[in-house]
N, C-alpha and C positions, 0 to 999 in steps of 0.2 A: 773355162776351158771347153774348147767344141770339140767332137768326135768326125773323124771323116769316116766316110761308109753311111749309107741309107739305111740298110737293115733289114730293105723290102723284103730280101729274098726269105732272110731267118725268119719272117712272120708265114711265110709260106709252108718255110720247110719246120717248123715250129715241134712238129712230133718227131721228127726223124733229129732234130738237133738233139733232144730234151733226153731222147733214147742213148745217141753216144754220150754227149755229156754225162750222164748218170752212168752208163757204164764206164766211165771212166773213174768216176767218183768212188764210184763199189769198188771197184779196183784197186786203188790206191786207198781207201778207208780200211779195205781187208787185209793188204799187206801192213798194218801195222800190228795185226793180231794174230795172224793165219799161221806165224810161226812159233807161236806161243805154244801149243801143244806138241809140236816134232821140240822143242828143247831139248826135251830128254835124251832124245834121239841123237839129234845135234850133236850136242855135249859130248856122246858117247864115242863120236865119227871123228870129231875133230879134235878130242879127248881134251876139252877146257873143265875149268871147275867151276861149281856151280855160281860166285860170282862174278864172272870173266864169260857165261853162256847169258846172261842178259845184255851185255852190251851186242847181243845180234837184234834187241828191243831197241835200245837206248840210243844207237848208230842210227834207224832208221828215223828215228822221231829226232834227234838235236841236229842232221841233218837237212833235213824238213823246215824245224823253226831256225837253220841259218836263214836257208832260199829264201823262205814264204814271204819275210816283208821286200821280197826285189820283183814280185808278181805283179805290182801295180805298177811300177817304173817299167820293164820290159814291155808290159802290155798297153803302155802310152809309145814308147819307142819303135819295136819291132811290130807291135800288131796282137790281137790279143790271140789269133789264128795260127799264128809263124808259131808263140812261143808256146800255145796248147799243143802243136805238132811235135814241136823238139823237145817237148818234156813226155810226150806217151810214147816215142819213139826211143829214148834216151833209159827209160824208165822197164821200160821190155828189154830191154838191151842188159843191161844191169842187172835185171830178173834172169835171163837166163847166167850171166856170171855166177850169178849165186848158187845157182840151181849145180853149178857146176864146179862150186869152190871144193879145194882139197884141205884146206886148214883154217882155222879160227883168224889169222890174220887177213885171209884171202874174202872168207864171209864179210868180217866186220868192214872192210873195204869196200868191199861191193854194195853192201849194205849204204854204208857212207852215198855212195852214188846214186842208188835206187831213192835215197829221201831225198837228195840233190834233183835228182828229175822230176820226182813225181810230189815235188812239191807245191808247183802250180796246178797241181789238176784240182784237188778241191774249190780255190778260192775261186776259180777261173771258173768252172762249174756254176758255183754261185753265184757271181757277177754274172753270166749270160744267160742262165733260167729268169734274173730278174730283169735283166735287159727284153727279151723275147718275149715276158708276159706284161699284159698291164695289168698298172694298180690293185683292182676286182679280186685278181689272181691270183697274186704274189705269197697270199697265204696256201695256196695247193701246191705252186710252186716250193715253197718253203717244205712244205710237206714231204713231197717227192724227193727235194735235193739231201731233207736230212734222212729220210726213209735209208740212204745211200752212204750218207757219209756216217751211222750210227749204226745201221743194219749191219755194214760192213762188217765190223771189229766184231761183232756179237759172231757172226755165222763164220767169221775165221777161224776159230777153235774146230766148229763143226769138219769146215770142209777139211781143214788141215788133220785130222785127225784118221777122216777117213783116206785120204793121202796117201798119210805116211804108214796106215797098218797096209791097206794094199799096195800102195808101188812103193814108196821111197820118200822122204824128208824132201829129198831135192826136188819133186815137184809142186811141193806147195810155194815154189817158187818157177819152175819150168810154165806151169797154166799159164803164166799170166803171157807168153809168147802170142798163142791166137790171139786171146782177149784182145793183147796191147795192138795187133795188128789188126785187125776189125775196127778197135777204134779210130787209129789211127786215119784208114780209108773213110770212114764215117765224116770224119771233120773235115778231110780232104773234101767230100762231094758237098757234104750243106750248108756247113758254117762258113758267113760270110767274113771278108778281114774288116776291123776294127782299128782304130789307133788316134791317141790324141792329136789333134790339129797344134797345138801349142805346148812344147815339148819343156818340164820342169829342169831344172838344174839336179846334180845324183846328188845326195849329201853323203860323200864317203865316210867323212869323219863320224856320222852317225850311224851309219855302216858298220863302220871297222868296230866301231865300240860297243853296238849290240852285240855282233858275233863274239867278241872277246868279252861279256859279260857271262852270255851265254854259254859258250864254250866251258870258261872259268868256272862256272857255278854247278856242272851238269859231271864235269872231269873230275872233280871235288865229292861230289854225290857217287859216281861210279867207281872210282879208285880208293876211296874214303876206307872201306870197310876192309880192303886187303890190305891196306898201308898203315892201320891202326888210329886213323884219322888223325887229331891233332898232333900226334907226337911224331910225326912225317914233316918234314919241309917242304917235301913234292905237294902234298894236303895242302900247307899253309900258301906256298905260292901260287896253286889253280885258285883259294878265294879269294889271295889280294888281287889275282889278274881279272877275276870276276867285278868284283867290290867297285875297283876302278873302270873295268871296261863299266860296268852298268851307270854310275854317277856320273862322266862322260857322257855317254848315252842320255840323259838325264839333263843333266847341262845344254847340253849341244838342242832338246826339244826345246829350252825355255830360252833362247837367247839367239838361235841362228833364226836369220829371215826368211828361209826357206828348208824347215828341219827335213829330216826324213821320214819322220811319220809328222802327218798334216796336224796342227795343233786345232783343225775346227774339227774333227774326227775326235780328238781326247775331250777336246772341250763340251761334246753333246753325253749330255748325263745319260742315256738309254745306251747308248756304245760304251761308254766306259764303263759302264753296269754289270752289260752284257756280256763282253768280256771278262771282268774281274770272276764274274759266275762262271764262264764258259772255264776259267784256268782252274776249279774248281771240281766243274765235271769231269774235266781231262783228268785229272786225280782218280775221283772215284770211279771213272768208268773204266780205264786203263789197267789203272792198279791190282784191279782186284781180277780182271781178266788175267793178267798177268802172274796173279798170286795161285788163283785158282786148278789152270789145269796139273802144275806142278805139284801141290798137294792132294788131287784126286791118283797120280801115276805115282807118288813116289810113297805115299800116307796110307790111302786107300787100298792100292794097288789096282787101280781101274786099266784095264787095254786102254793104249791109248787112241783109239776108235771110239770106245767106249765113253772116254772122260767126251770125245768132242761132243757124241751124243745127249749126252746130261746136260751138255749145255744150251741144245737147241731150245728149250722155252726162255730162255732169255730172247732171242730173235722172235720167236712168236707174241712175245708181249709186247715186244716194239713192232712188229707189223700191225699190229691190232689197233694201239693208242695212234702213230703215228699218221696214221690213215683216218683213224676217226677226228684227231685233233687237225688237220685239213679243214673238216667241215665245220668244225666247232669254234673252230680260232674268231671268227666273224660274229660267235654269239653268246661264247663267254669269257667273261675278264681274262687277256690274260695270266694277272696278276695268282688269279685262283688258278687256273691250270698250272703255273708255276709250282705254286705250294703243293697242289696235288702231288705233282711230279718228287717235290723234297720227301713228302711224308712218305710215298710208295719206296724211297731209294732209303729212308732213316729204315722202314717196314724191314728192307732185304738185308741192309746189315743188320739189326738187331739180329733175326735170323741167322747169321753165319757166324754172331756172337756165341752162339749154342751149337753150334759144330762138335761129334767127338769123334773118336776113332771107332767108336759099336754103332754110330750113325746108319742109314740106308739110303737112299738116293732123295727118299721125298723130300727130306730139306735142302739141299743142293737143288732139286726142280723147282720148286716151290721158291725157291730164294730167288734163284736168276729168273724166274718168270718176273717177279713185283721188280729187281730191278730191271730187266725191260721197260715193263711199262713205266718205268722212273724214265728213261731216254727218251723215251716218246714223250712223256708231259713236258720236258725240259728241251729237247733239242728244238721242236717246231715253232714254241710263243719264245727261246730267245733270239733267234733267229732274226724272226719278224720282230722285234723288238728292238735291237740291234742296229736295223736297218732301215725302221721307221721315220725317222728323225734326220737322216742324215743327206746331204747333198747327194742327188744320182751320179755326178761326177766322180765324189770318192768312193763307188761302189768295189770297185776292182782293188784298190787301195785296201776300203776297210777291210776287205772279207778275206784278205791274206792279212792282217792287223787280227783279225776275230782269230783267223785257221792259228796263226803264229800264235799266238797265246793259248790257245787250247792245248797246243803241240807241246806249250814249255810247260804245262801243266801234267802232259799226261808220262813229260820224259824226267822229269822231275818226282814226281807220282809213282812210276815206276821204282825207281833209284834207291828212293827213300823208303817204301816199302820194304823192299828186297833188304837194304842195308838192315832197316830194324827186324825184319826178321833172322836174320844172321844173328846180330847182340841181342835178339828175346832167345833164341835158341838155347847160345851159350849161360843166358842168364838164367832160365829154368832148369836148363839141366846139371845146373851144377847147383841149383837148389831141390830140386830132388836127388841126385846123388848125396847130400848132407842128410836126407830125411834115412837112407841107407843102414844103419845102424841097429845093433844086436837089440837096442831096447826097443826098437818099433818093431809092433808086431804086426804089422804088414808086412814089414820086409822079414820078420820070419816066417811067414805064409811061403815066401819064395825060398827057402832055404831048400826043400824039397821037390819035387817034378822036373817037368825040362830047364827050369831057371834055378835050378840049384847049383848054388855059389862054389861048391867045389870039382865040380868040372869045367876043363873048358868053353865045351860047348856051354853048357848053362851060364858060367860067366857073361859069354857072348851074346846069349839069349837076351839075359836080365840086361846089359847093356843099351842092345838096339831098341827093346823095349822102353826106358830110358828117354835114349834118344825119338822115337816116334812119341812121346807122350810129350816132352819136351818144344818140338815141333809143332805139333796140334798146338799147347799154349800160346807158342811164337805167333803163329797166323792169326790166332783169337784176338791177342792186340792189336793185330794190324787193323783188323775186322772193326775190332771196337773203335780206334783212332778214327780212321773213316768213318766211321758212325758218327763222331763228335764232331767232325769236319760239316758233314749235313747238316747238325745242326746249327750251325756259326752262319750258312749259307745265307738260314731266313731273315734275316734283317736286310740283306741285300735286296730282296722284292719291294720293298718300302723304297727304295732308291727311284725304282722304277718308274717314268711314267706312260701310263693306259694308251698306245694307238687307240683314237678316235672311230667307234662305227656312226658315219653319218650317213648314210643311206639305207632305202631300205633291199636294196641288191644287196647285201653285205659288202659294200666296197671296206676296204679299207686307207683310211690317207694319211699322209704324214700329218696331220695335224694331231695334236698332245694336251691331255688334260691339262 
């Protein structure tokens, strides 16, 4: 497959493209976290329960992994220029709807739509930093692009935080109007159009049966916990519509002539690697953003300025690794800076294993700084790894194949967190409410002061008390599970194989140990 378009111009304009593109990247990497801190806020506005307020997470990201694998079809079709416009265009659009929803069905909609546009912007991003650089390069390029698509999510707590204590919840969805239009004109004046000379056949049936796997399995995860899960029928029919759309799905790669995802893409062991790992990160890096500001506002009792603040060394540890691992990618093993990166991410949960309620902030700074630097050792060598190995032609392809699997990991990630912490909630605290009893003499410690059992209030007291110690437990599991997920990860580097430094420029080339 040939590409029509020269390119000359984008080696020209090489700095000015690299600048929108990334700003677009931060853009749409932020809005899947920026709203994580106004939740609380949210919730309160649009008066949802607490979980019916994560699907304003979960909408934006199952969204996302519908569109993402149609990025490399549209962008052989229309041009990869047309559909980078009508997705930052579409995606600002949809930002200010939100900015301006009046009820929890209006958000989650708009929401729907905002992951619907700005779903092409990552992968698209990435296929044209590697387009625009050569070979030599491709590891600063990579640098930059994840600097963007990882920084993002980290400094969304921050800025959203400070937001929503001075203006309003609705603008950590209103910004993105300038942003989106500055980019917008950006691609307009540098980036040149692109588009496949020899156009593939759509494979809808592989299509229709992702999305309906997808869908299936994420509807099941979100509804799961309010419906009682398995003793729901509504429960039992999103898995079997899952079950089916994905072995469909599944079929349709190993038997049609022209699937919808390319079988020389699954078939290169560093792509398939690197994904399986990336649906992984999407877990742990997601998740626990997602776990986190709600237990700093609702546990802790942090302003919620405050909770964004605590989290800013998490972004300083990935500007720091992701920047140095640029220069380094060229002169040490991948493989090692992988492991680096596991050990720094197992470091931050253990850490958040030890969480309690008389806690003070250094654990909470201290955590999210090592996991930063776990995103930086991990997002820049899998990247490049990734995309080592693979034909330039399915560059556009893979890297919505990469984005889309990170996506179902981190909307999956989310779901499943949230759910178990809802059933560790109830399941602690009805195991310390049994500890309760006239013969523990703890619980007659509380018989007298303000949690003394024959008032009211004290009733009330000893209750919420209860329940926040209960809570604290619920998150610790979560903490821990992720922790255990880390570890299951390392064997997966052994998968790997080493991009080639053969030169003494540090080039790097697709050739493979």
């Amino acid at each position: 497959m040939t590409l029509s378009g020269n390119g000359k111009g984008d080696d020209a304009n090489r700095l000015a493209i690299t600048s929108v593109v990334m700003l677009a990247t931060f853009m749409a990497a932020l809005d899947g976290t920026i709203a994580n801190v106004a939740l609380p806020h949210i919730q309160g506005s649009v008066q949802a329960s607490a979980d019916q307020i994560t699907w304003v997470l979960t909408s934006y990201i199952v969204a996302a992994a519908i569109m993402t694998p149609l990025t490399g079809f549209l962008a052989d079709k229309l041009g990869r220029k047309v559909v980078f416009m009508v997705s930052i265009l579409g995606f600002t659009v949809a930002s200010v709807l939100c900015g301006i929803a009046t009820s929890l069905v209006e958000i989650v909609a708009f929401r729907l739509l905002q992951g619907l546009f700005g779903a092409a912007l990552i992968p698209l991003s990435q296929a044209i930093l590697l387009d625009i650089n050569p070979p030599e390069k491709h590891g600063q390029a990579m640098a930059i692009w994840s600097a963007g698509a990882v920084v993002g999510p980290i400094i969304g707590p921050v800025l959203g935080g400070w937001l929503t204590e001075n203006l309003s919840w609705r603008w950590v969805f209103l910004i993105n109007l300038p942003v989106g239009l500055l980019t917008a004109f950006g691609l307009f004046l540098f980036l040149s159009e692109k588009r496949a000379a020899e156009q593939r056949k759509f494979d809808f049936l592989g299509y229709a049966s992702l999305i309906a796997g997808i869908g299936g399995i994420q509807m099941m995860l979100d509804r799961g916990p309010g419906q009682d899960w398995f003793k729901s029928m509504e429960i039992w029919t999103y898995l079997i519509i899952g079950v089916i759309g994905l072995w469909v799905f599944v079929v349709q790669i190993a038997t049609a002539k022209r699937p919808f995802v390319n079988k020389g893409l699954l078939a290169d062991v560093n792509f398939s690697t690197a994904c399986l790992f990336g649906f992984f990160t999407g877990v742990l890096l997601f998740s626990s953003l997602a776990l986190l500001p709600s237990m700093m506002q609702n546990l802790m009792g942090y302003p919620v300025a405050f909770s964004g603040w605590v989290s800013m060394p998490r972004g300083i540890g990935s500007f720091i690794t992701m920047f140095a691992v640029g220069q380094l990618i060229t002169r040490i093993n991948v493989k090692v800076i992988l492991s680096l990166g596991l050990f720094s991410s197992g470091f931050s949960l253990w850490l958040m294993t030890h969480f309690s309620l008389n806690m003070d902030t250094h654990l909470l700074i201290l955590s999210g700084f090592f996991q930063g630097v776990s995103m930086g050792l991990v997002f820049v060598p899998l990247s490049i790894i990734a995309f080592s190995t693979i034909n330039p032609k399915y560059r556009t392809e893979g890297a919505g194949l990469f984005t889309l699997i990170r996506n179902i990991g981190s909307s999956v990630g989310i779901s499943v967190m949230q759910a178990r912490l809802v059933s560790g909630l109830e399941a602690h605290r009805t195991a310390l409410a049994a500890h309760a009893r006239p013969d523990n003499p703890i619980y007659q410690a509380y018989l007298t002061g303000p949690f003394s059992l024959d008032m009211p209030a004290g009733l009330a007291a000893f209750g919420a008390m209860v329940n926040r110690q209960a809570s604290m437990l619920a998150y610790i599991d979560d903490f821990q599970l992720m922790l255990i997920m880390t570890l299951l990860c390392c064997p997966l580097i052994l998968l790997m194989r080493t991009p080639k430094r053969v030169a003494k420029d540090d080039t790097i080339h697709a050739a493979v140990d």
